[in-house]
C-alpha positions as CSV (number, residue, x, y, z in Angstrom):
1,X,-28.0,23.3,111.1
2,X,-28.6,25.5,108.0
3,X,-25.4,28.0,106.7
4,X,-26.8,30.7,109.7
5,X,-26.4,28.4,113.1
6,X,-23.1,27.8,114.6
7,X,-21.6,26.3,117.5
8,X,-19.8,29.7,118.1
9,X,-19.7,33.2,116.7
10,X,-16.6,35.2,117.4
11,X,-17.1,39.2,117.0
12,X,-13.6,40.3,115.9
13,X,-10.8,38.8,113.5
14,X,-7.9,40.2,114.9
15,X,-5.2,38.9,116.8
16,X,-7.4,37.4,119.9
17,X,-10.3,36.3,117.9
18,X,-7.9,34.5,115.1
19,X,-6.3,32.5,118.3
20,X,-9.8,32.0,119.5
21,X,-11.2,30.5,116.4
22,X,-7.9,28.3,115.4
23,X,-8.2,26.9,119.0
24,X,-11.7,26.0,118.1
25,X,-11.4,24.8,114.7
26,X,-9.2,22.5,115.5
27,X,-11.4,21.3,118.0
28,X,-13.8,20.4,115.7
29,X,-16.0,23.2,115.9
30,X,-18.5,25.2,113.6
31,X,-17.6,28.9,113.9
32,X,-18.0,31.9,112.5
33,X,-15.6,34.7,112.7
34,X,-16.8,37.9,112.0
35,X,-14.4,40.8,111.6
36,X,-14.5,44.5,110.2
37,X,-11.3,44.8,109.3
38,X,-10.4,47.4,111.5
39,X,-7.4,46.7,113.7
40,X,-6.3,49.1,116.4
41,X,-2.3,48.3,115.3
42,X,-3.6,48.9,111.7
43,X,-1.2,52.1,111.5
44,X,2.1,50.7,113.6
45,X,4.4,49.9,111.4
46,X,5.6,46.6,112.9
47,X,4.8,44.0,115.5
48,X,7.6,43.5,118.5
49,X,8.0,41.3,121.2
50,X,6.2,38.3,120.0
51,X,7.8,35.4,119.6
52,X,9.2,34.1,116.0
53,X,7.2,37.4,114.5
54,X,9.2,40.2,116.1
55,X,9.5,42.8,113.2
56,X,6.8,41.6,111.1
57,X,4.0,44.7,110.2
58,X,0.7,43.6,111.9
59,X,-0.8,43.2,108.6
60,X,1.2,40.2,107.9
61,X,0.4,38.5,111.2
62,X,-2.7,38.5,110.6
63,X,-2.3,37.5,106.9
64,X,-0.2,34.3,107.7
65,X,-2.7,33.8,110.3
66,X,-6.0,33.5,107.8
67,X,-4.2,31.7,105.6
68,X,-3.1,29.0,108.0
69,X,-7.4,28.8,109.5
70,X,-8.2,28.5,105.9
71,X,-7.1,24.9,106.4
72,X,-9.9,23.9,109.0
73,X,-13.5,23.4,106.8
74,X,-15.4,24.3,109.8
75,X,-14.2,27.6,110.2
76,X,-16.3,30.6,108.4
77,X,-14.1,34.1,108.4
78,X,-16.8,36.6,107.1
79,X,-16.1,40.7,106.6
80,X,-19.1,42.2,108.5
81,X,-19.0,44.2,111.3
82,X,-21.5,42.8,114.1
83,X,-23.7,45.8,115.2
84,X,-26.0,44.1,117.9
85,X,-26.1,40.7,120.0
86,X,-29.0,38.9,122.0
87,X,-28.9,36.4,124.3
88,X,-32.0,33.3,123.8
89,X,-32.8,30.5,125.5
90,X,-30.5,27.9,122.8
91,X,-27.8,30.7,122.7
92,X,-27.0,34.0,121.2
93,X,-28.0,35.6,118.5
94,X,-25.8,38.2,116.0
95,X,-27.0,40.7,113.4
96,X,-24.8,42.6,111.3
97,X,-24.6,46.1,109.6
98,X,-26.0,44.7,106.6
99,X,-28.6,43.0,108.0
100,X,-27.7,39.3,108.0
101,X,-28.6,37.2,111.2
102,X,-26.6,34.4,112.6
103,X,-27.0,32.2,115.9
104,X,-24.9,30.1,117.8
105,X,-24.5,28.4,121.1
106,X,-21.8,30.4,122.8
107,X,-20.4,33.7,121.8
108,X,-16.7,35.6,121.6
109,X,-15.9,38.8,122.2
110,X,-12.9,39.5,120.8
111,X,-13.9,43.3,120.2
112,X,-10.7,45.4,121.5
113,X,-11.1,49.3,122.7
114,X,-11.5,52.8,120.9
115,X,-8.6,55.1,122.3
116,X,-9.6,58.5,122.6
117,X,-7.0,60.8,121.3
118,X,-6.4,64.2,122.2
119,X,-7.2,66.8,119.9
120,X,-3.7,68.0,119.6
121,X,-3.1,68.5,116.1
122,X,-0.3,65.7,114.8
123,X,-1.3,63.1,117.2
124,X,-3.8,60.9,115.6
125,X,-0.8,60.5,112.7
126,X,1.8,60.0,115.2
127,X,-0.4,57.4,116.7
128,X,1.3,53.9,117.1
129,X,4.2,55.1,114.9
130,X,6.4,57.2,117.8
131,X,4.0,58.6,119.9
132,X,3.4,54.8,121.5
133,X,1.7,53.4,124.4
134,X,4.1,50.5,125.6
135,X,7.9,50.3,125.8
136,X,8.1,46.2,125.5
137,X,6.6,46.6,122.0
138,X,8.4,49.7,120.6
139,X,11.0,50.8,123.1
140,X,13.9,49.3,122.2
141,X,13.5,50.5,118.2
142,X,14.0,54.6,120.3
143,X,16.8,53.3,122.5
144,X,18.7,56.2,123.7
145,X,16.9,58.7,121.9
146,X,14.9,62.0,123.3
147,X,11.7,60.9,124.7
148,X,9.2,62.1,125.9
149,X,5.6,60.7,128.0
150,X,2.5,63.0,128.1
151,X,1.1,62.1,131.2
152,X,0.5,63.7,135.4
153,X,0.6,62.4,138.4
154,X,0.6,58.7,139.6
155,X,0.5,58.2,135.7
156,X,2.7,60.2,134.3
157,X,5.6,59.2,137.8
158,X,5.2,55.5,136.9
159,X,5.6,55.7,133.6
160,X,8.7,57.6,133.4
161,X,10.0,55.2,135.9
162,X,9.7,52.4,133.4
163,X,10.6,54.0,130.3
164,X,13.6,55.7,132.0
165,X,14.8,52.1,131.1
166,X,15.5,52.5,127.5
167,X,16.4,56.3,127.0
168,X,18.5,58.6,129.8
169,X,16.8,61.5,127.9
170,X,13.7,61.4,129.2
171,X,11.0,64.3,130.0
172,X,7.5,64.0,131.5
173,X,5.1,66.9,129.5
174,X,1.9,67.3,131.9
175,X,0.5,69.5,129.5
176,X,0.0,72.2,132.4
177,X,0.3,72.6,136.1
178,X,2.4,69.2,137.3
179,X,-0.3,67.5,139.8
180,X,3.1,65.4,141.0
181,X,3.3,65.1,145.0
182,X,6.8,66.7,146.0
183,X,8.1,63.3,146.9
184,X,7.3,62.4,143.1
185,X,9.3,65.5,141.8
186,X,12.0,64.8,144.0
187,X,12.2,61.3,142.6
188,X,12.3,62.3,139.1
189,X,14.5,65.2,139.5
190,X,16.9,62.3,141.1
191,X,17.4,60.5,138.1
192,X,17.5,63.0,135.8
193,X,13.6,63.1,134.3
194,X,13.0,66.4,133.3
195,X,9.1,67.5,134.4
196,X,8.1,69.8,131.5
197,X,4.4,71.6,132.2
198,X,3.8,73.7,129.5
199,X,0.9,72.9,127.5
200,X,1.4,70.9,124.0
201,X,0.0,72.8,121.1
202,X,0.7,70.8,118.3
203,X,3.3,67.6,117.5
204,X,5.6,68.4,114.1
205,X,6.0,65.2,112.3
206,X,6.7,63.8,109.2
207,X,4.7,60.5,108.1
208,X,3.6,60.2,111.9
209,X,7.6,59.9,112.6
210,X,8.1,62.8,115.4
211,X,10.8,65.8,114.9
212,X,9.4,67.9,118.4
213,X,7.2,69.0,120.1
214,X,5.4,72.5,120.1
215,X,4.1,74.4,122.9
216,X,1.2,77.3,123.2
217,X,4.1,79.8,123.5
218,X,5.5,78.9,120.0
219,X,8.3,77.1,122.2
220,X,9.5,73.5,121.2
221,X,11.4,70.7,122.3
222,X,13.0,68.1,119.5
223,X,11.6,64.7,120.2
224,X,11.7,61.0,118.4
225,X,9.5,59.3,120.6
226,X,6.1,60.2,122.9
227,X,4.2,58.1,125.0
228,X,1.0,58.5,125.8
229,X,-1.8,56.6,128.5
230,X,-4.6,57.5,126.6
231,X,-8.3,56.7,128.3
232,X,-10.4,54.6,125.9
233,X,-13.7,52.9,125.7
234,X,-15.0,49.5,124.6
235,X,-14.8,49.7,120.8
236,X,-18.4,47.3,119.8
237,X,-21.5,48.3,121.6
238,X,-22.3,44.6,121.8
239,X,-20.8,43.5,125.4
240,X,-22.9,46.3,126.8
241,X,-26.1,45.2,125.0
242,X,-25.7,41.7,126.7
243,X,-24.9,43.3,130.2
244,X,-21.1,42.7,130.7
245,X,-19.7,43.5,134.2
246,X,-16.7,45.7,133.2
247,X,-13.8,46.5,135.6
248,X,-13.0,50.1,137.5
249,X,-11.0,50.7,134.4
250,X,-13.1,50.2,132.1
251,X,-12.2,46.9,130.7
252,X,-14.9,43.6,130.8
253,X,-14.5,41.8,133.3
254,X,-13.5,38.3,132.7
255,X,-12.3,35.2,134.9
256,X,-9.1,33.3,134.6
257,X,-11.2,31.1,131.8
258,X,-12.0,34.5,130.2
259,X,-15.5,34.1,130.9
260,X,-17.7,37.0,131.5
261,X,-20.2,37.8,133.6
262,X,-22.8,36.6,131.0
263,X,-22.7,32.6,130.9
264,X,-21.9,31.8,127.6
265,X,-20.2,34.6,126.2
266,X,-16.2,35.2,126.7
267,X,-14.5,38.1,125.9
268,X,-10.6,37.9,124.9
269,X,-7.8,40.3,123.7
270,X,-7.4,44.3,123.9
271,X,-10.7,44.7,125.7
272,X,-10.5,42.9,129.0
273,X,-6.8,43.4,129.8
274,X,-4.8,46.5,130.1
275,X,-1.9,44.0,129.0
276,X,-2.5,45.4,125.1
277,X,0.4,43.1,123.4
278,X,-0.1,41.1,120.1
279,X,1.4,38.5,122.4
280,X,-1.2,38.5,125.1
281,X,-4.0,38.6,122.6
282,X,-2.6,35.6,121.2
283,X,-2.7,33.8,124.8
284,X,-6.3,34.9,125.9
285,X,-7.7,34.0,122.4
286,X,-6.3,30.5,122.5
287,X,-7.7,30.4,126.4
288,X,-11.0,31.6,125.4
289,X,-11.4,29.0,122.5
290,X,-10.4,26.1,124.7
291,X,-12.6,27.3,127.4
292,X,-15.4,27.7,125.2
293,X,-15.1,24.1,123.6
294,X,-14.7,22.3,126.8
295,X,-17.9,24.3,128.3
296,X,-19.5,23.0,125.0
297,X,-18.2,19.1,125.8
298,X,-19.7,19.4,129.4
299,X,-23.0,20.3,128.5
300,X,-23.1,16.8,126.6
301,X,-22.2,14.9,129.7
């Protein structure tokens, strides 16, 4: 092997793809990790919910976490951002935005999604600070407080039935016309979820914290806390350059082994699970790196 070939090449250093390549470095392995140090938590301000980190800013998960894989020699963590993947006969082969090749036998996606914000002025500063996508991760830090989910129909009704856990003042904005059936209404109305469907003009905010919300009408409503179900796509080109069956939803399609449709090349973390949790990326990384190594052992026998 010269300092290009590897046994395996995992796109993205982030939470899955860290998991992914301590699982294999510690089996022995020759990988390459190959990150662009752009995390989709990079703005939250801490990490919840996982175990024995709950509290610590992403930043310093993933710090602790390169520190402790600087321990195994076979493991190669390299700051390029992977533009293009091909699949050969021996493997796959990775080129990156400035040009330098590498080849290995199986290959990682650990790429995550693109959320596409709305173009409501505010948001994208708000984003991940307390206008948030999941109340396991940052719920309990607006306990009680005024909250609010921009979201319609089946969306927007099941979420307010799971957030109405950690707040009793709760409102659903469906940024216009409510596409809620009447038994849907009814339900909300029941338990006190107020159905707001004026549209959002702009979010007033102060270092992405949330003070309210303003409508169209120059109206408002005082807020601490948003959530939003925002529709994304897959954030690296490279799944869809190898072919990558992805789900209704948009995610790629992966077995219980996370194995995709392409033999050889897994995919773990934000982008084939609508489960989006440090926590979860953490499991299907470790899955995919011990999936990938015995796939590697039973080749040899």
């Amino acid at each position: 092997m010269n300092n290009t070939d590897f046994d395996v090449i995992i796109v993205g250093g982030s939470s899955a793809g860290l998991s992914a390549g301590l699982a294999l470095g510690r089996a022995l392995r020759r990988v390459l990790i190959l990150d662009s140090g752009q995390p989709c938590n990079g703005q939250t301000p801490h990490s919840h919910n996982f175990f024995t980190q709950d509290g610590s800013t992403p930043q310093q998960i993933l710090a602790t976490a390169k520190a402790q894989l600087a321990r195994y020699p076979t493991l190669t963590l390299r700051h390029e951002l992977a533009t293009y993947a091909q699949k050969t006969d021996t493997g796959f082969v990775v080129t990156t935005k400035s040009g330098q090749v590498y080849q290995a036998q199986k290959l990682i996606a650990a790429t995550g999604i693109k959320d596409l914000l709305p173009t409501i002025d505010g948001f994208a500063a708000c984003w991940g600070i307390s206008v948030i996508h999941c109340p396991y991760c940052h719920g309990y830090e607006f306990r009680q407080q005024p909250t609010g989910i921009l979201a319609n129909g089946d969306t927007g009704f099941e979420a307010a039935k799971l957030i109405s856990n950690w707040t009793p003042t709760l409102t659903l904005f469906t940024n216009g016309p409510s596409t809620l059936s009447p038994e849907q209404t009814q339900s909300l109305q029941k338990h006190q979820i107020a159905i707001d469907e004026r549209t959002v003009a702009h979010l007033d905010q102060r270092k992405g914290y949330l003070d309210r919300v303003i409508f169209t009408n120059r109206s408002s409503v005082d807020l601490k806390a948003l959530y939003a179900r925002l529709p994304f796509v897959q954030h690296s080109d490279i799944p869809a350059q190898l072919g990558c069956d992805l789900t209704e939803q948009g995610y790629i399609a992966t077995d219980v082994w996370q194995k995709t449709s392409v033999a050889g090349l897994f995919a773990c973390g934000d982008n084939s699970t609508f489960m989006r949790s440090v926590a979860n990326a953490v499991y299907s990384g470790s899955m995919a790196g011990g999936s990938v190594n015995m796939e590697l052992i039973n080749q040899t026998f």
